[in-house]
C-alpha positions as YAML, in Angstrom:
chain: A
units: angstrom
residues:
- id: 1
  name: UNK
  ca: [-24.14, 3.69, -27.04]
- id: 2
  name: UNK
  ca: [-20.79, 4.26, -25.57]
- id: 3
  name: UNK
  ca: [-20.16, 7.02, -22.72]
- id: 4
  name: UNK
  ca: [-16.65, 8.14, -22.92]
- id: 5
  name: UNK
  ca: [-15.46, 9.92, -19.32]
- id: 6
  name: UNK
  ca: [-12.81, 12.65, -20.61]
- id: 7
  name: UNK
  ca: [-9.94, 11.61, -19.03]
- id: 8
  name: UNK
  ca: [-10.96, 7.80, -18.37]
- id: 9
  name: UNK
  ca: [-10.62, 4.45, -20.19]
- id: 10
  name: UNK
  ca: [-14.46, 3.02, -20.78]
- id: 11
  name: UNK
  ca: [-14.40, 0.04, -18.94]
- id: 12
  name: UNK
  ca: [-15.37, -2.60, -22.09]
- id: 13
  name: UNK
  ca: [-11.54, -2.11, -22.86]
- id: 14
  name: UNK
  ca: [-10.58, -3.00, -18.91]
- id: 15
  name: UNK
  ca: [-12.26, -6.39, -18.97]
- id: 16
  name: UNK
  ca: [-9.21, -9.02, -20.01]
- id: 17
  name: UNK
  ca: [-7.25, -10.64, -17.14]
- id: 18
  name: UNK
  ca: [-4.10, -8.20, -18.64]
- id: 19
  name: UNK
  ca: [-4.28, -5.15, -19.24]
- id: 20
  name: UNK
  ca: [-2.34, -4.48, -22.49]
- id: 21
  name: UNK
  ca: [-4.28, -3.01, -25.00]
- id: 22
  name: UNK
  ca: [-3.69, -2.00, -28.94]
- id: 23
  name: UNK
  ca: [-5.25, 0.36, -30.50]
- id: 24
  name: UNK
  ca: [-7.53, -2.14, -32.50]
- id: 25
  name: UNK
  ca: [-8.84, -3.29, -29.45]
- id: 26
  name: UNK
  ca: [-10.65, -0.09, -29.29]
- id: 27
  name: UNK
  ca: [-12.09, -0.53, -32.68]
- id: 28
  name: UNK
  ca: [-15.83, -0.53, -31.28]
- id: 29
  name: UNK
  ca: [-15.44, 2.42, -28.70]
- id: 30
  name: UNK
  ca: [-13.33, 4.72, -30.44]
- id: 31
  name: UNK
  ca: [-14.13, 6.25, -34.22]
- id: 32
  name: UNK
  ca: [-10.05, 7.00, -34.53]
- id: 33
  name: UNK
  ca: [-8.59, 4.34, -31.69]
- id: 34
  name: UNK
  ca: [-4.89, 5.45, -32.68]
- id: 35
  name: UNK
  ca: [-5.41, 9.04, -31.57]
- id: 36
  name: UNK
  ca: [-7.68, 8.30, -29.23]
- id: 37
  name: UNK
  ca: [-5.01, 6.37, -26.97]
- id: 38
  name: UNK
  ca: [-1.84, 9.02, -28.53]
- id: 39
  name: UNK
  ca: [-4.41, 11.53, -26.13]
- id: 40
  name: UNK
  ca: [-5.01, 9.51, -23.22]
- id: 41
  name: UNK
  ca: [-1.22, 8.47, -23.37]
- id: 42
  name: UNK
  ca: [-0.57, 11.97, -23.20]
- id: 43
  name: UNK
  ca: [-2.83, 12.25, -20.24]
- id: 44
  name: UNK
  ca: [-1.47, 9.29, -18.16]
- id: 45
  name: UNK
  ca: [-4.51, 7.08, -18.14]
- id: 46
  name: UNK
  ca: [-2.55, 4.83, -20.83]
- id: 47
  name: UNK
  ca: [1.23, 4.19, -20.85]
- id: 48
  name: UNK
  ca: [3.19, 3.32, -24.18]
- id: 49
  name: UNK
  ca: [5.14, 0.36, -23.53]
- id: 50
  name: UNK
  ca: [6.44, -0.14, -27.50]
- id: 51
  name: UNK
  ca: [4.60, 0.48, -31.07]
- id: 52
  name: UNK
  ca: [0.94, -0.44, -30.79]
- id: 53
  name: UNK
  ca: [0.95, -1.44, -26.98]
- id: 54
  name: UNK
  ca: [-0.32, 0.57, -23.98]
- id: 55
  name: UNK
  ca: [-0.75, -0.31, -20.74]
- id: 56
  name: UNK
  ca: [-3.91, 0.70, -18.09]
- id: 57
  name: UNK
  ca: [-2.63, 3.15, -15.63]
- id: 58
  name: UNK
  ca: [-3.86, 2.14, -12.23]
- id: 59
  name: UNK
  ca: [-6.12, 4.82, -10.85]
- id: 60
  name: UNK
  ca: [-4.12, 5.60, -8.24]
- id: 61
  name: UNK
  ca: [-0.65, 5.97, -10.45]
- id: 62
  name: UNK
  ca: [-2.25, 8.54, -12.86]
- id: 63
  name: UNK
  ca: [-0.24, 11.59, -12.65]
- id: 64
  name: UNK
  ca: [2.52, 10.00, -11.57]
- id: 65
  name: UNK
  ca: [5.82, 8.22, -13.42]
- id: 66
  name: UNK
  ca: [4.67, 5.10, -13.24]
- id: 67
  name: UNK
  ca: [5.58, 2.07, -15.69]
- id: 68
  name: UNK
  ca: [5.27, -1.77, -15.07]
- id: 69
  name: UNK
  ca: [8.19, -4.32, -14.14]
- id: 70
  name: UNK
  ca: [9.27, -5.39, -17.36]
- id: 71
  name: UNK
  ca: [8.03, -8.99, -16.93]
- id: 72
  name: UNK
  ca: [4.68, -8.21, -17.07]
- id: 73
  name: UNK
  ca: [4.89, -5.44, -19.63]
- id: 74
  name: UNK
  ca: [6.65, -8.69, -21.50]
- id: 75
  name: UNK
  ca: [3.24, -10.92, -20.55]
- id: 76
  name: UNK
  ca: [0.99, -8.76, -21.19]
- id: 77
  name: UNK
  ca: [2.09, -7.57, -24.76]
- id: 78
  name: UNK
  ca: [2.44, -11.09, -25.38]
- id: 79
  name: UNK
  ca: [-1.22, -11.50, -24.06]
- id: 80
  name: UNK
  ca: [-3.00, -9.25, -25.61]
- id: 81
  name: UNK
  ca: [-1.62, -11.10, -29.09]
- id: 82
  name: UNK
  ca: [-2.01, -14.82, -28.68]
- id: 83
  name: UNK
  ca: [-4.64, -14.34, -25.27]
- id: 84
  name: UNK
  ca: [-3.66, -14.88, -21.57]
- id: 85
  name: UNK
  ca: [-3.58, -18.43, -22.03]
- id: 86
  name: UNK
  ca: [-1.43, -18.90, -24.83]
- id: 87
  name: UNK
  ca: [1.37, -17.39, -23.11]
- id: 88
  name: UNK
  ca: [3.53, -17.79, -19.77]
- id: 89
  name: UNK
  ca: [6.61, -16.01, -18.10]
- id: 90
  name: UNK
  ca: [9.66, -18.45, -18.33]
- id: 91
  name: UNK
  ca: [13.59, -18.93, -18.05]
- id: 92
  name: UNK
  ca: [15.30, -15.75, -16.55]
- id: 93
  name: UNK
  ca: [11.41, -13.83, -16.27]
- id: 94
  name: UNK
  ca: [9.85, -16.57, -14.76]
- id: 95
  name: UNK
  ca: [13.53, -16.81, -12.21]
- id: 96
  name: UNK
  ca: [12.80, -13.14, -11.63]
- id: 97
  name: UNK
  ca: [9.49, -13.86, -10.60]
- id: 98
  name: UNK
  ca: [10.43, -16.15, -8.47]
- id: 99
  name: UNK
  ca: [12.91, -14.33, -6.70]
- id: 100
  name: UNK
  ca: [16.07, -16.37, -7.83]
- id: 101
  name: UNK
  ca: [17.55, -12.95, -9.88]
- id: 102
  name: UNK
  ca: [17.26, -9.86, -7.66]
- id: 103
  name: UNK
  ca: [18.33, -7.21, -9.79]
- id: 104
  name: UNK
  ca: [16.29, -5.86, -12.99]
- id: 105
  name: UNK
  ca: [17.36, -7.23, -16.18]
- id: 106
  name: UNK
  ca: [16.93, -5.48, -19.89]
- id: 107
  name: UNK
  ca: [15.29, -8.69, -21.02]
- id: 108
  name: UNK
  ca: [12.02, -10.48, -20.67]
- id: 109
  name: UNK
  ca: [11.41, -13.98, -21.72]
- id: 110
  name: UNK
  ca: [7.71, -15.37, -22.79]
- id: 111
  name: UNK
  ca: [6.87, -18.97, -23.78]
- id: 112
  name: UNK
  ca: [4.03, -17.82, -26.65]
- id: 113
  name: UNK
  ca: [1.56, -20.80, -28.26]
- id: 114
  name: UNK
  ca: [2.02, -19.23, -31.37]
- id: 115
  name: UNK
  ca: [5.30, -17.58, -33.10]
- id: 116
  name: UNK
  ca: [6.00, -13.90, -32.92]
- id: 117
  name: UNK
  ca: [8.87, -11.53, -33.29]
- id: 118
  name: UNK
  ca: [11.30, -10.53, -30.41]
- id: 119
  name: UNK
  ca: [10.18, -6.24, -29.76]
- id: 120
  name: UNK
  ca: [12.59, -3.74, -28.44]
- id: 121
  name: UNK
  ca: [10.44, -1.46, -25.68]
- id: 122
  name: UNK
  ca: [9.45, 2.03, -26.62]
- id: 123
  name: UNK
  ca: [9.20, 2.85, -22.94]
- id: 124
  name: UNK
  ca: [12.85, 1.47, -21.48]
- id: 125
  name: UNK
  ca: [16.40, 0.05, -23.20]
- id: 126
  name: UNK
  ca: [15.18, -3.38, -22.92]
- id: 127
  name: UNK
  ca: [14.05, -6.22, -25.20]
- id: 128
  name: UNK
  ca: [11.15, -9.02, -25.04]
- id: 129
  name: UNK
  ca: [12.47, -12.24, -26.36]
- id: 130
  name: UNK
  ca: [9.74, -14.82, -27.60]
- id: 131
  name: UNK
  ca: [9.97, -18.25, -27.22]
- id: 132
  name: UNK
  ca: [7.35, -20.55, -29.44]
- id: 133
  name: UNK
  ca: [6.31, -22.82, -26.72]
- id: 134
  name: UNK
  ca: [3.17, -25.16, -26.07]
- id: 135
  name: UNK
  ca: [2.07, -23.46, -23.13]
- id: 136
  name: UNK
  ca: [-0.36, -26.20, -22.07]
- id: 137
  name: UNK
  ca: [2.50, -28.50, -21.78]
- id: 138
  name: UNK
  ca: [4.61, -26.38, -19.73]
- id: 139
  name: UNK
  ca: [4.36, -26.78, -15.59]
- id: 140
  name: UNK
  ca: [2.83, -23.11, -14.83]
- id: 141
  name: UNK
  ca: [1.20, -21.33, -11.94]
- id: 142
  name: UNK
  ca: [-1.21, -18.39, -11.60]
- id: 143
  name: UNK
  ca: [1.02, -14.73, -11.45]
- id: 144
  name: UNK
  ca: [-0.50, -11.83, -10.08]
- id: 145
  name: UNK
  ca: [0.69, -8.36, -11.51]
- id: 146
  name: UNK
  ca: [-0.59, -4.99, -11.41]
- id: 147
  name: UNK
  ca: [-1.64, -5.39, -14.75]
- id: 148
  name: UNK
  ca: [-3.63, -8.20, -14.04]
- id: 149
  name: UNK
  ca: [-3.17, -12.16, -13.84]
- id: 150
  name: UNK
  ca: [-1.55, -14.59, -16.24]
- id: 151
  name: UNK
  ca: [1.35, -17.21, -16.13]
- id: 152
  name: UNK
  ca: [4.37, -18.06, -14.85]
- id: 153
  name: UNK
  ca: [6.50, -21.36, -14.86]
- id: 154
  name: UNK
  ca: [6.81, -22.98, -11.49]
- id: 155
  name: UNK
  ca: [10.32, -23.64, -10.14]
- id: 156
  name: UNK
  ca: [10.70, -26.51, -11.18]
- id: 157
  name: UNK
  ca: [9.84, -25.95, -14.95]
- id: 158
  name: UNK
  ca: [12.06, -22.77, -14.98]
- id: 159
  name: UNK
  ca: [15.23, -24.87, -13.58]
- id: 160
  name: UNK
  ca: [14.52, -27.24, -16.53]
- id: 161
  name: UNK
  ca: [14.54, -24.35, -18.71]
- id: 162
  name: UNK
  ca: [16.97, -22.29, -17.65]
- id: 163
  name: UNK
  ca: [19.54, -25.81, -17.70]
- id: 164
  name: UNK
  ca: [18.50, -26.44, -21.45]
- id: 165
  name: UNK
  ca: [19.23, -23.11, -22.57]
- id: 166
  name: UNK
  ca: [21.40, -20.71, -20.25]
- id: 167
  name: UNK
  ca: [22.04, -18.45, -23.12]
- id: 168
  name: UNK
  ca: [18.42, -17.72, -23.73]
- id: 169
  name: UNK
  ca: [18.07, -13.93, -23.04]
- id: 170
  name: UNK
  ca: [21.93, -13.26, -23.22]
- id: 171
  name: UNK
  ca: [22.80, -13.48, -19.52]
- id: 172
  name: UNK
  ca: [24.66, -16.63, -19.22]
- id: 173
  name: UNK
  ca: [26.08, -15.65, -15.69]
- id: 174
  name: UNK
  ca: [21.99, -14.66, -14.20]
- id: 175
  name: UNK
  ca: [21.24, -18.03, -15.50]
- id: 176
  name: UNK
  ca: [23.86, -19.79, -13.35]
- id: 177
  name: UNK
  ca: [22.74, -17.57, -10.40]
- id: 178
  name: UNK
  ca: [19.23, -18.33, -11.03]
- id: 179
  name: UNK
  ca: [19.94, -22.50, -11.26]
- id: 180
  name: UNK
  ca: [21.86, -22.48, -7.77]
- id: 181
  name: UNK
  ca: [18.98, -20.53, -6.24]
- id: 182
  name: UNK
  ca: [16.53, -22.24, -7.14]
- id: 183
  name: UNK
  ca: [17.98, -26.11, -7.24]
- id: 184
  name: UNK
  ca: [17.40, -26.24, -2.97]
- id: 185
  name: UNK
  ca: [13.52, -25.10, -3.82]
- id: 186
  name: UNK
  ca: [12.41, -27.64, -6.26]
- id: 187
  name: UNK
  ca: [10.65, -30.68, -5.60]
- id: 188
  name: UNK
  ca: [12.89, -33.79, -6.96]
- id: 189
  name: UNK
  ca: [9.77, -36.36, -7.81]
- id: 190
  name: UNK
  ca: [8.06, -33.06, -10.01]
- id: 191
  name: UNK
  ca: [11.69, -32.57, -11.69]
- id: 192
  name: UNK
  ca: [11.69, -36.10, -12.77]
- id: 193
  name: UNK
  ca: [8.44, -36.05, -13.88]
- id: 194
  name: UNK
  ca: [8.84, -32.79, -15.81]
- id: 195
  name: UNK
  ca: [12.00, -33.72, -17.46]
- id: 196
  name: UNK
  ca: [10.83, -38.01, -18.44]
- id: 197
  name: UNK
  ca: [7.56, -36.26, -19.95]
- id: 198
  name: UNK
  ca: [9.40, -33.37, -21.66]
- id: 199
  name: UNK
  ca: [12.28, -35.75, -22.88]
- id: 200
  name: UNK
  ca: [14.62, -33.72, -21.12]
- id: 201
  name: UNK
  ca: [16.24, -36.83, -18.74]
- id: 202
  name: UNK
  ca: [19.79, -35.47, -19.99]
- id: 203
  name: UNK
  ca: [19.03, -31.82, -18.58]
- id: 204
  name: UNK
  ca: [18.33, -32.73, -15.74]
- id: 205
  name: UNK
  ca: [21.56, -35.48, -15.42]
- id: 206
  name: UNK
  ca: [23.52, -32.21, -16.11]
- id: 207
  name: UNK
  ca: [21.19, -30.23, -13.31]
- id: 208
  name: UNK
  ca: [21.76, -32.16, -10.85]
- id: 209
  name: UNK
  ca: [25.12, -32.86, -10.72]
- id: 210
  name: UNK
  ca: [25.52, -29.07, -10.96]
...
């Protein structure tokens, strides 16, 4: 038998490397899940980020106004869909990451195994744009969030991406920041490699003579 702590998610529904949950997740613990997390929403132990996803308040951000960067809200809705390893941050969320975009944008871009819908967020004006991907082909790293850990694409992967399609996401002129930011960081032989494998030898041709 469950204990429920008023006040306190149990931790069965805190065990996943993200820490996006939907209301069905909760189908063992909770006899009405959808009310159940409406209340602890309501509470600050959950946060809505759109319809049917809520995010785990860190402890020590309860009571507070506290959301998540809207990459890893992006990941972690994704996540807790397809599972952690199905999807990865890439193009202008996976630049962000990597510190190629400094300002926030009011898009988020996820490479997801399987095909799902773009979703306008509940909790900010911004959207989470979908890209069906094969994740296990794509050149990713571990990414740490407060939410938990998942994927991102490494530099190099993310320059390929963001050079095939600049207009992914809308922001056309972030994408040409983010390819002369990160062009000095990547390694040339990985690039190559990347782009012979992925068949993308005429990206790159137009990458580097950027």
């Amino acid at each position: 038998m469950t204990t429920h702590v008023a006040g306190r998610l149990p931790p069965t529904l805190l065990r996943r490397p993200l820490r996006v949950l939907r209301p069905k997740d909760a189908a063992g613990v909770y006899a009405f899940p959808r009310p159940e997390f409406a209340r602890l929403a309501k509470v600050g132990v959950l946060h809505r980020l759109a319809n049917g996803y809520y995010a785990a308040v860190p402890d020590d951000q309860i009571d507070r106004a506290w959301r998540p960067e809207l990459e890893e809200a992006a990941l972690g809705i994704a996540a807790a869909d397809q599972g952690v390893d199905a999807v990865a941050l890439m193009g202008l969320s996976a630049a962000r990451v990597h510190g190629a975009i400094p300002r926030a944008l009011g898009v988020a871009v996820v490479a997801t195994t399987g095909h799902r819908n773009n979703l306008r967020l509940a909790d900010r004006d911004a959207t989470a744009v979908f890209v069906r991907r094969d994740v296990r082909r794509l050149d990713c790293r571990r990414h740490t969030t407060e939410l938990g850990q998942g994927w991102v694409t490494t530099v190099e992967q993310t320059l390929l991406d963001l050079a095939a399609r600049p207009d992914l996401g809308g922001l056309v002129n972030e994408a040409e920041t983010a390819i002369r930011a990160l062009t000095p960081r990547a390694d040339q032989e990985i690039l190559r490699e990347l782009a012979t494998a992925q068949r993308r030898r005429a990206t790159l041709d137009r990458l580097l003579t950027h």
